[in-house]
mmCIF file as gemmi writes it, N, C-alpha and C atoms, coordinates in Angstrom:
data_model
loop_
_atom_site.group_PDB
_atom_site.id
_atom_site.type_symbol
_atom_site.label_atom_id
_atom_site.label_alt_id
_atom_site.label_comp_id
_atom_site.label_asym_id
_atom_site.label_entity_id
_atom_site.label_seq_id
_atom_site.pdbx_PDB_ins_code
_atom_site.Cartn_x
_atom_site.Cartn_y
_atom_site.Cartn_z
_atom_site.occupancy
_atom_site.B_iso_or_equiv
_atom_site.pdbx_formal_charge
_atom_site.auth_seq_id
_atom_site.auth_asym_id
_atom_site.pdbx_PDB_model_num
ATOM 1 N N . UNK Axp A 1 ? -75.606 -69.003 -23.491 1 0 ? 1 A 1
ATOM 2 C CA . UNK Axp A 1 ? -76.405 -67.769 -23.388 1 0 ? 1 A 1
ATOM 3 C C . UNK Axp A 1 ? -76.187 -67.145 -22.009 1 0 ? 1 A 1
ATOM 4 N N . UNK Axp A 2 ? -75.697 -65.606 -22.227 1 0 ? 2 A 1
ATOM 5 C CA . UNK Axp A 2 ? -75.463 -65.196 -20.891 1 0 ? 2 A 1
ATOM 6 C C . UNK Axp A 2 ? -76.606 -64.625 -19.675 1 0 ? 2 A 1
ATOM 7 N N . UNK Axp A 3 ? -76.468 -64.279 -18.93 1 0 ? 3 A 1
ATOM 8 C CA . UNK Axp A 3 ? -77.91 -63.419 -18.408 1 0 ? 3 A 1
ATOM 9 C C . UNK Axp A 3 ? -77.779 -62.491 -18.852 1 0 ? 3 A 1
ATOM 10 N N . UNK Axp A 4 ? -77.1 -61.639 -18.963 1 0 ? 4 A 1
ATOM 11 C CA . UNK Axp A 4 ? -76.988 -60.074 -19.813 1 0 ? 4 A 1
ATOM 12 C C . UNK Axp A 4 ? -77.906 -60.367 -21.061 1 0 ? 4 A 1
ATOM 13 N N . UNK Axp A 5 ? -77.595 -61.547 -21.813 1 0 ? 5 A 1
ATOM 14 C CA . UNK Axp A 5 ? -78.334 -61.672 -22.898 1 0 ? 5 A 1
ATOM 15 C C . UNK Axp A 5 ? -79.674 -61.993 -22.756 1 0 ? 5 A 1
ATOM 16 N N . UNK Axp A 6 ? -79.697 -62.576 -21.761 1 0 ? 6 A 1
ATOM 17 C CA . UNK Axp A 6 ? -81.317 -63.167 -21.521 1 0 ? 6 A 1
ATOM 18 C C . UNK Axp A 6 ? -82.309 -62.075 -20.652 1 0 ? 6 A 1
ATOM 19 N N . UNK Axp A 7 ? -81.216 -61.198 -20.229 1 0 ? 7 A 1
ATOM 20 C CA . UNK Axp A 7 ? -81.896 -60.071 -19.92 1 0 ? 7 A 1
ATOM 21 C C . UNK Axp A 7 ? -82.396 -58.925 -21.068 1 0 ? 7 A 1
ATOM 22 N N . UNK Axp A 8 ? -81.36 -59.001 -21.999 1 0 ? 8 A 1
ATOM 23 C CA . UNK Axp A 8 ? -81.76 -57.825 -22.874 1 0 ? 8 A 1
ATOM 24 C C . UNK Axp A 8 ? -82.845 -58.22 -23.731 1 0 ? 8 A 1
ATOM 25 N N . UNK Axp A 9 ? -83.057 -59.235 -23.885 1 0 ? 9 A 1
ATOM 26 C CA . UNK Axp A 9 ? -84.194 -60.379 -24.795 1 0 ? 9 A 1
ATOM 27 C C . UNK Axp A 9 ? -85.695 -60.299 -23.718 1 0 ? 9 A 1
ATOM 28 N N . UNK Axp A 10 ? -85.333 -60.006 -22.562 1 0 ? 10 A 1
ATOM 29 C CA . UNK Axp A 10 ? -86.571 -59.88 -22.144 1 0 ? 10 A 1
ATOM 30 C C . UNK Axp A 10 ? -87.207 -58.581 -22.17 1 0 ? 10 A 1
ATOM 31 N N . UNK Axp A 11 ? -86.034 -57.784 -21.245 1 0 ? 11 A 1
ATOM 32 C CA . UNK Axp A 11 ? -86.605 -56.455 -21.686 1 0 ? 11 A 1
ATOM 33 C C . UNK Axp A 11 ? -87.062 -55.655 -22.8 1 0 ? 11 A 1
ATOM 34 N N . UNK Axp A 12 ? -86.356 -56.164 -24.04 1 0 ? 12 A 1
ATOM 35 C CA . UNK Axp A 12 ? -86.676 -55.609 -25.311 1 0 ? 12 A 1
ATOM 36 C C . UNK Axp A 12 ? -88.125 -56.259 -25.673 1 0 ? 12 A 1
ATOM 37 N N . UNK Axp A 13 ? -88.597 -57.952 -25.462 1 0 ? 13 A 1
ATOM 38 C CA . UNK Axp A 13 ? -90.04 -58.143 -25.639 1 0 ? 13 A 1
ATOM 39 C C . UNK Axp A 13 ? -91.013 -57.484 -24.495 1 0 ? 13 A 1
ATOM 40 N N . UNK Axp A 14 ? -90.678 -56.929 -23.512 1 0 ? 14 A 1
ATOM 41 C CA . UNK Axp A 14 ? -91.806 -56.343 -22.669 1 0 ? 14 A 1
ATOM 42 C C . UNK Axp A 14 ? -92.349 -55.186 -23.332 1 0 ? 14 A 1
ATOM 43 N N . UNK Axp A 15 ? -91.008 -54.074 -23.591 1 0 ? 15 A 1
ATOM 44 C CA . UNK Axp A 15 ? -90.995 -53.069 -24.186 1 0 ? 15 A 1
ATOM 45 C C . UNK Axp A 15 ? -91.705 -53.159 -25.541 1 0 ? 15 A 1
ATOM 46 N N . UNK Axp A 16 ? -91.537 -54.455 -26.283 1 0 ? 16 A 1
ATOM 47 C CA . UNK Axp A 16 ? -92.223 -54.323 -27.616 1 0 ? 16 A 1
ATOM 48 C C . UNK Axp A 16 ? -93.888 -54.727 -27.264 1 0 ? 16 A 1
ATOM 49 N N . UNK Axp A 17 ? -94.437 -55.313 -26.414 1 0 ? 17 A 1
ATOM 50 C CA . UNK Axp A 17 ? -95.431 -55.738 -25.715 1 0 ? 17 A 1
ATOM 51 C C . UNK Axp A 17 ? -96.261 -54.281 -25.288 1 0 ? 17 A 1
ATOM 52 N N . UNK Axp A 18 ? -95.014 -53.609 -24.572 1 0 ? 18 A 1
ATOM 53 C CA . UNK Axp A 18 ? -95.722 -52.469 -23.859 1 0 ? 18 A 1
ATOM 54 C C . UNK Axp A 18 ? -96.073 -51.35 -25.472 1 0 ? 18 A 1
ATOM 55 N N . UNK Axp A 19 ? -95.794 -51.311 -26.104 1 0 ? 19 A 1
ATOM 56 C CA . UNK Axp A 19 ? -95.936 -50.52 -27.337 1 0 ? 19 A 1
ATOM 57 C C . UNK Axp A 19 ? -96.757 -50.582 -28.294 1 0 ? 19 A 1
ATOM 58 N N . UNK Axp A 20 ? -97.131 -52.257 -28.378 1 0 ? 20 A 1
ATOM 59 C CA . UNK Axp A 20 ? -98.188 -53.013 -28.516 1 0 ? 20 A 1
ATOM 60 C C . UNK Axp A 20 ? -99.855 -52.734 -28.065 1 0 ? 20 A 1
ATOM 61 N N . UNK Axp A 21 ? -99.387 -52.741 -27.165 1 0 ? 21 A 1
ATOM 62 C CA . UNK Axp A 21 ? -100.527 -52.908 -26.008 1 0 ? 21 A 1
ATOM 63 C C . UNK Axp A 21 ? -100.964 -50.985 -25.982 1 0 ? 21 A 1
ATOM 64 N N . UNK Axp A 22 ? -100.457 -50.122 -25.95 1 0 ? 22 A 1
ATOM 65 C CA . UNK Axp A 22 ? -100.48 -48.59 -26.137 1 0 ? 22 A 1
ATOM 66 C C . UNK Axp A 22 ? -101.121 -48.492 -27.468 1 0 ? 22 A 1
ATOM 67 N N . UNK Axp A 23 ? -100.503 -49.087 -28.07 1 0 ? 23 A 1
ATOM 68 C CA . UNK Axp A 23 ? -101.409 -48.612 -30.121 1 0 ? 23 A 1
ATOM 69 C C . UNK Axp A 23 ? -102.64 -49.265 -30.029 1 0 ? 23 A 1
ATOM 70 N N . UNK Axp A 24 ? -103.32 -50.683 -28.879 1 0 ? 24 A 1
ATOM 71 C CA . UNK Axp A 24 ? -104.245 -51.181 -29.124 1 0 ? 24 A 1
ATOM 72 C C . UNK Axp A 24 ? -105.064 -50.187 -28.653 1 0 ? 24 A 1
ATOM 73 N N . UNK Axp A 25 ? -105.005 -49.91 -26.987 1 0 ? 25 A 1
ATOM 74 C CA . UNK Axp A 25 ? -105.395 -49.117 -25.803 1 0 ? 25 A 1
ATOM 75 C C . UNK Axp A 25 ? -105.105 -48.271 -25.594 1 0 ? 25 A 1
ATOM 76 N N . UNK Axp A 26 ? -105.151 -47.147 -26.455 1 0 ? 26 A 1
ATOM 77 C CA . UNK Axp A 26 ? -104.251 -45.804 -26.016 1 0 ? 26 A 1
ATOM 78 C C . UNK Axp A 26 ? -104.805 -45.105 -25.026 1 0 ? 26 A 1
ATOM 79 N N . UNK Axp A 27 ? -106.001 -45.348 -24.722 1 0 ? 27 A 1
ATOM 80 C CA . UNK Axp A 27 ? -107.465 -44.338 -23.455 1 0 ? 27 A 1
ATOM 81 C C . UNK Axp A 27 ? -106.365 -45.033 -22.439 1 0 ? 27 A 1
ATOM 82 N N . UNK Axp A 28 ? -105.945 -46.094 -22.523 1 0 ? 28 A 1
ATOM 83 C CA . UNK Axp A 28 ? -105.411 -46.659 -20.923 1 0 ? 28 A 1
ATOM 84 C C . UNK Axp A 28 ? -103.845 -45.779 -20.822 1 0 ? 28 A 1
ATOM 85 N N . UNK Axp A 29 ? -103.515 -45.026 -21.6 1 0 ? 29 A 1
ATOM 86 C CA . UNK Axp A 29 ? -101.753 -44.718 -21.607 1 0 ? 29 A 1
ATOM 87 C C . UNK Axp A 29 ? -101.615 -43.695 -21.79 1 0 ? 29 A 1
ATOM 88 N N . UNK Axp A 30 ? -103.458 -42.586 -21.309 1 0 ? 30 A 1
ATOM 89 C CA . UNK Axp A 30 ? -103.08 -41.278 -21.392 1 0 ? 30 A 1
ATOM 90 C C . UNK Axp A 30 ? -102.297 -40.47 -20.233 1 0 ? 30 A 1
């Protein structure tokens, strides 16, 4: 496993986290 890969695996779960977290809390992501 490369870091490129272990990078794109992270960033893509933050991003799905951060999108997450916006549909729960949207008052916080105006």
């Amino acid at each position: 496993m490369s870091l490129l890969t272990l990078l794109a695996g992270i960033s893509a779960a933050g991003l799905l986290i951060y999108l997450i977290a916006a549909l729960l809390f949207p008052e916080d992501f105006s």
